[in-house]
C-alpha positions as CSV (number, residue, x, y, z in Angstrom):
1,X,-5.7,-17.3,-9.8
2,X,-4.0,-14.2,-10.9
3,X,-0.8,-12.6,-9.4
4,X,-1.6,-9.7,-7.1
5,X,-0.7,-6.6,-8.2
6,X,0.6,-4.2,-5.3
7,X,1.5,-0.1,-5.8
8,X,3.7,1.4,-3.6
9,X,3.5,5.0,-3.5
10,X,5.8,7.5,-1.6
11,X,7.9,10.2,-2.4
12,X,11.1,8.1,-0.8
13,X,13.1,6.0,-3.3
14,X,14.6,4.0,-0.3
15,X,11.1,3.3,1.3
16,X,9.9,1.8,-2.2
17,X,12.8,-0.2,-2.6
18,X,12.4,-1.6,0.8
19,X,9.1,-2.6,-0.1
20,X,9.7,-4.2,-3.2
21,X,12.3,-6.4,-1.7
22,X,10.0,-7.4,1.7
23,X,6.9,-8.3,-1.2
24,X,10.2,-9.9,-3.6
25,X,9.2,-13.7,-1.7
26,X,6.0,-13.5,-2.8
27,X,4.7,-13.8,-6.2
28,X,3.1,-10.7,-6.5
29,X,3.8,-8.0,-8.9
30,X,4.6,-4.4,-7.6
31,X,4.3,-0.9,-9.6
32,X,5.5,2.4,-8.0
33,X,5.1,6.1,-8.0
34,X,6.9,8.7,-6.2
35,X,3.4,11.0,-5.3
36,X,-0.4,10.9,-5.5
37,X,-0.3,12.2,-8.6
38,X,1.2,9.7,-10.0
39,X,-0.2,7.0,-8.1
40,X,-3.3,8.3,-9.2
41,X,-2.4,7.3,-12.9
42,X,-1.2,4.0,-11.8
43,X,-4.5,3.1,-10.0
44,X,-6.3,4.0,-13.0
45,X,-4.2,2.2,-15.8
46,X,-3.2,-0.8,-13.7
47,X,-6.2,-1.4,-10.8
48,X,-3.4,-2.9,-7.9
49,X,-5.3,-5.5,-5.7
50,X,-3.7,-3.2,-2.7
51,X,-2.0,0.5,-2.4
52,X,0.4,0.7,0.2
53,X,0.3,4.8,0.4
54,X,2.4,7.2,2.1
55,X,0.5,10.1,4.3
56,X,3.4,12.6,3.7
57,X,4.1,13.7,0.1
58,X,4.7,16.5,-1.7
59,X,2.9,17.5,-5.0
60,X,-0.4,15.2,-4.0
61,X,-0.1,14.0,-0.6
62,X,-1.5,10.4,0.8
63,X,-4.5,12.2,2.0
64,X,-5.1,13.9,-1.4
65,X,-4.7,10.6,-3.4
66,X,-7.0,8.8,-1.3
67,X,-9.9,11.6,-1.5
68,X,-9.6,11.5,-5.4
69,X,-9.6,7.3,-5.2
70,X,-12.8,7.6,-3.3
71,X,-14.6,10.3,-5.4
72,X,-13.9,8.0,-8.3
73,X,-16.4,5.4,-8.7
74,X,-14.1,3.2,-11.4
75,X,-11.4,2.9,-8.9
76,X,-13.0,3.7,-5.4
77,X,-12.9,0.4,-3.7
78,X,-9.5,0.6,-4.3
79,X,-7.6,-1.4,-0.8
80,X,-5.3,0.6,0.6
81,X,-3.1,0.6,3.6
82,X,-1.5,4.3,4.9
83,X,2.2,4.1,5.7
84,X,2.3,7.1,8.3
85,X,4.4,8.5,11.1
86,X,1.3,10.4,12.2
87,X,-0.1,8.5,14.8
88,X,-2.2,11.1,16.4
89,X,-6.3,9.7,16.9
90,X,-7.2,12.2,14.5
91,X,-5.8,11.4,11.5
92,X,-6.5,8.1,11.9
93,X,-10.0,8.6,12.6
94,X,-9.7,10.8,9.0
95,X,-8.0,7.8,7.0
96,X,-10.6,5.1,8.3
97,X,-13.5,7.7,7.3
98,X,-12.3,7.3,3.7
99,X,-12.0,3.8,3.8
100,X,-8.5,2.4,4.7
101,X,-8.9,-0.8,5.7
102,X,-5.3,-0.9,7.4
103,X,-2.4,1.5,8.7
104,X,1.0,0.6,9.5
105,X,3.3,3.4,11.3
106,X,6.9,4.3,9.8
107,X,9.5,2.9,10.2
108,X,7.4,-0.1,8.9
109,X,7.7,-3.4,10.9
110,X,8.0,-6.0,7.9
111,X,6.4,-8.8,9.4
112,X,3.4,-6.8,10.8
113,X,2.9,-5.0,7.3
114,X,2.9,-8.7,5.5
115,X,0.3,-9.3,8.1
116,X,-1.7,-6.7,6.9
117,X,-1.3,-7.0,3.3
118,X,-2.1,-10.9,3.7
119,X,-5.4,-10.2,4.9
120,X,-6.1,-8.3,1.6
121,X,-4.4,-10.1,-0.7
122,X,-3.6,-14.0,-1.1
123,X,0.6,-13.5,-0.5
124,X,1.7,-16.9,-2.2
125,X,5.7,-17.5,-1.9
126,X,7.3,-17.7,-5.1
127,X,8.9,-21.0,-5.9
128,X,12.4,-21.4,-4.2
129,X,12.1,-18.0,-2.3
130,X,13.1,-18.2,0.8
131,X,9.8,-16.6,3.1
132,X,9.2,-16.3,6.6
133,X,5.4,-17.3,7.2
134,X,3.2,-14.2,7.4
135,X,2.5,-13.8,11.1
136,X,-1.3,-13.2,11.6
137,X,-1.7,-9.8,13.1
């Protein structure tokens, strides 16, 4: 079995570090990129098992990123889960249309987003980490 690779993507420093630290337990692997730009590059050199994307970004925004994922057949099956403040039924009628198989709403409960990303990926603690189990959501 291979380690999962997970990208983080969001123009907030803070919010990626907070992400690498709740996935640290696990033996997993995670990249990051500050826009969709970016993320863009990452998804095509490094195919992550999961994208953890943020909606709100400048340069290429979450939305942006996950229309060019989809319009590109090498990487459009890409699993993703949108990291959003915009709850409204619209947009996330707009991110399930292009294929998001999860959404999580900021701020970011930690358990409930392991929840998530465990249904994806196989999350396997690392040896001597101290985990909490991953609730099932």
């Amino acid at each position: 079995m291979s380690t999962p690779v997970i990208l983080t993507v969001d123009d907030s420093s803070m919010l990626r570090k907070a992400l690498v630290e709740l996935f640290r337990p696990y033996d997993c692997q995670l990249l990051q990129a500050p826009d969709g730009l970016v993320g863009l590059a990452v998804v095509r050199e490094h195919h992550p098992d999961l994208v953890l994307l943020d909606y709100n970004m400048p340069v290429l925004d979450g939305l942006g990123m996950l229309r060019e994922l989809r319009a590109d057949p090498a990487i459009a099956r890409t699993n993703v889960i949108m990291l959003t403040a915009n709850s409204a039924p619209q947009t996330i009628a707009m991110i399930a249309r292009l294929g998001v198989r999860e959404y999580v709403l900021k701020p970011h409960d930690g358990p409930s987003l392991l929840a998530k990303a465990a249904r994806i990926i196989k999350l396997v603690p690392r040896e001597n980490a101290v985990t909490h189990p991953v609730p099932h959501v």
